[in-house]
C-alpha angles and dihedrals in degrees: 000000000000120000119247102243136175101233090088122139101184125102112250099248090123134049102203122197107239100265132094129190128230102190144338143207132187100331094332125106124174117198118225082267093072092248116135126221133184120228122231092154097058079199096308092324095316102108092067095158097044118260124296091021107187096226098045077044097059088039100057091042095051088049110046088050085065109033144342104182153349124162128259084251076097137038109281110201102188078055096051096049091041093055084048096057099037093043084059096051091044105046088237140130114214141353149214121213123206128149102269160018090259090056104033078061094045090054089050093047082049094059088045098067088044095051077052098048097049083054080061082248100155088197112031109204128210123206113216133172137262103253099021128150119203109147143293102268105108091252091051095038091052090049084054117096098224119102087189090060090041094054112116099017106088146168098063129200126284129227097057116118110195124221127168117268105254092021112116100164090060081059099050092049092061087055095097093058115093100204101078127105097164162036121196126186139145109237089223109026095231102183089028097065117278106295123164117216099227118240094250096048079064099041088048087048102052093041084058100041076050081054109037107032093258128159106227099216117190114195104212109172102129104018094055125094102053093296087129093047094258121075083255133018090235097058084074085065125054090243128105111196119210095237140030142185123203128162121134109065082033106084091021086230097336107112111252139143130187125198101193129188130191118201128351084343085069098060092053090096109076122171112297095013094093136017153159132195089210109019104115102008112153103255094058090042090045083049089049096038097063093046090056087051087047094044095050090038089058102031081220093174080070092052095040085057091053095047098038092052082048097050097038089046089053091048098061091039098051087041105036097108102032106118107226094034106116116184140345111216145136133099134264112348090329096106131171122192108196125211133194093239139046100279096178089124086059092079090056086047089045099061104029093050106012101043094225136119108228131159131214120212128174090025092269105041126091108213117206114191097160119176116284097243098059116146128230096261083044092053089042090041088058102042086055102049089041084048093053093039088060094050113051084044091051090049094050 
């Protein structure tokens, strides 16, 4: 464990817990100490495929002996191969690359207000959710549904209208206003606790932004990549949004973020309207590139369906009976396990006594987001040193 000093440079944004990790592989990490901990948290769902995987390696190696960067002044090849084959995953038409979440959902906003602005709308409005989480730009921080998070920086953006997640009568009844361009929303709230947009809140959503001239925008950060046991969240619905962002899983660790359109949603961007210095340079593409080749090889949204009904099927069984346990929910291997109290000391427990990397959102929910290849006896492994977890907490 590393020792707290006062010789510290960096600014105090983060609070981290005193380990710090040498290496990983699979679902292992071993901190410079020797211990070993298994990962149930893959960075806040971005190492999909474990740490150090062989074939994200090679890529990164091969790449970075070539080129790094260039600028999208110039054709980028890697770029254009990568937007082909994640296009096509997807159901998309076209996409925009940038270097995070954050970004990937400013861009979307972006094409919102334009998608406003060619409907002669002088303001564009975009509806978000109570309890969202799209980033900390001020756009994206305005869109988030956190008023903690939001405190001191103010003043917000203008042009966002809130409704509550699952409600689709708060949105109707928004159908009569003419300043709307847009409606945002993640199909599972990550940050906001685990909760699942019902099948009929799309589908209603969908059926209003088709009314309306909407732009249906899915916010799929951390639920993209196979983590719910389909490519996308959305593909386990019959919707098909008009923009989506996607970063995290992506790059496996690699910094990457992708703004994708489908339709007339995808010819908004015209030259100068939109850019990055970094988005799509080859080594990110080259990164992304080789976890899509690993995802559809593996077909690795079949296996995250067999672990995750294995893991969510131990959970209420070990639980079941456990008073101040909640609920049990999520997708795929997405999964929330919601307590009657504030939890947030249990990742530090977690770690220092249990060996294994959790995360709380909400204040009461644990988060596990473990990497996408784990094995049974992983699965199983997890679901017995969180159990425990719970319950000596619980008992307390």
């Amino acid at each position: 464990m590393l020792e707290q000093t006062n010789n510290n440079h960096l600014m105090n944004n983060y609070a981290p817990l005193p380990v710090s990790f040498s290496h990983g592989s699979g679902a292992r990490l071993w901190d410079e100490q020797g211990n070993e901990y298994l990962d149930a948290l893959s960075g806040i769902a971005v190492c999909n495929l474990g740490h150090s995987h062989p074939a994200v390696t090679q890529a990164i190696q091969q790449q970075a002996e070539k080129l790094l960067h260039c600028s999208n002044v110039y054709q980028i090849d890697l770029q254009q191969k990568l937007a082909q084959q994640l296009t096509r995953l997807a159901g998309m038409d076209k996409v925009f690359f940038c270097n995070s979440g954050a970004e990937a959902n400013e861009a979307a906003i972006k094409m919102a207000r334009l998608h406003g602005h060619h409907q002669d709308i002088a303001m564009p409005h975009v509806v978000v959710m109570s309890h969202a989480f799209h980033g900390r730009t001020l756009n994206t921080l305005t869109a988030t549904g956190n008023s903690k998070i939001q405190q001191g920086f103010e003043p917000l953006v203008q042009g966002f209208i809130r409704i509550n997640y699952n409600d689709i009568e708060q949105l109707k009844a928004l159908a009569t206003r003419t300043d709307i361009a847009a409606v945002l929303l993640e199909p599972i709230q990550g940050e906001g606790g685990l909760t699942v947009a019902d099948n009929p809140f799309l589908a209603t959503i969908r059926q209003l932004c088709d009314e309306n001239n909407w732009l249906m925008m899915l916010d799929e950060i951390q639920t993209g990549v196979s983590r719910t046991g389909r490519f996308l969240a959305y593909q386990h619905s019959d919707i098909t949004p008009d923009i989506i962002s996607m970063a995290k899983g992506l790059g496996n660790g690699v910094p990457i973020g992708a703004c994708l359109a489908k339709g007339k949603a995808a010819e908004l961007f015209t030259p100068g309207s939109h850019g990055t210095t970094f988005g799509g340079n080859p080594l990110a593409c080259s990164a992304a590139l080789a976890v899509l080749e690993q995802v559809e090889k593996n077909n690795l949204s079949a296996h995250v369906e067999l672990i995750a009904d294995r893991m969510f099927s131990n959970l209420k069984e070990t639980l079941a009976d456990v008073p101040g346990v909640i609920d049990i929910r999520g997708k795929g291997l997405m999964l929330g396990i919601e307590l009657d109290r504030p939890c947030a000391e249990l990742v530090k427990t977690a770690l220092i006594e249990h060996k294994i990397l959790i995360n709380v959102t909400a204040s009461n929910v644990i988060r596990l987001l473990p990497p996408l290849i784990i094995n049974q006896k992983e699965a199983d492994e997890i679901v017995a040193r969180v159990s425990k977890l719970i319950k000596q907490f619980l008992s307390n």
